[in-house]
N, C-alpha and C positions, 0 to 999 in steps of 0.2 A: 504494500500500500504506500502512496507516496506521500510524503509530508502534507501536501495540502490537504488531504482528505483526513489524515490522524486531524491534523489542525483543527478539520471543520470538524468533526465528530465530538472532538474536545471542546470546541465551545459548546455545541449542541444544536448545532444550525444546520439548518438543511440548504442547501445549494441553491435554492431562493434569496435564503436569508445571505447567504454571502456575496451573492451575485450583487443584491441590493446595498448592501453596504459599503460592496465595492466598485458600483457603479456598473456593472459589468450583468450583461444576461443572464437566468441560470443555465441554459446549455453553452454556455461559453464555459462555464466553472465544471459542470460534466464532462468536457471536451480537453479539458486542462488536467482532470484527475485520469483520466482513461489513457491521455498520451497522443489523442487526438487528433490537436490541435497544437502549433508551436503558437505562444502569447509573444505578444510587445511586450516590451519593458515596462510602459506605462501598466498595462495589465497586470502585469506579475507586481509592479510594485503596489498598485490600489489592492492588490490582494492580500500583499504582506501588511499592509498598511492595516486593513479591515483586520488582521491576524494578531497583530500586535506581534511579528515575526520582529523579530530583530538582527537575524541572520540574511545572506544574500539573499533577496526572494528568488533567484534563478535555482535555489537548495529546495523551495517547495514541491519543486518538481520531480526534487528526486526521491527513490524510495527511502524509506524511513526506517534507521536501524531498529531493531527489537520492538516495533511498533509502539516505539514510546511520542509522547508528545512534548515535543524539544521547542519550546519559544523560542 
């Protein structure tokens, strides 16, 4: 699973709710967990943003060690 999706899970949102927060559709945020879709910068950053990611947001993309949830 890749960091963005531990992320959203962790806060308890559903890819609605992230899309909206992060100004972004929610099949654009479906499209970005599945590997889909390569994001802008702007994108991945409104996501890290909405995440309170404090790491590169180009890291959300990648899979997630030991499926833990790493801000």
């Amino acid at each position: 699973m890749k960091n963005l999706s531990v992320q959203r899970l962790a806060h308890h949102w559903s890819k609605s709710e992230l899309g909206r927060r992060a100004s972004l559709h929610p099949a654009r945020v479906g499209q970005a967990e599945n590997g889909r879709a390569v994001l802008y910068d702007i994108e991945l950053r409104r996501l890290a943003d909405a995440l309170g990611w404090q790491d590169d947001p180009r890291t959300l993309l990648e899979e997630a060690r030991g499926g833990e949830a790493t801000p």
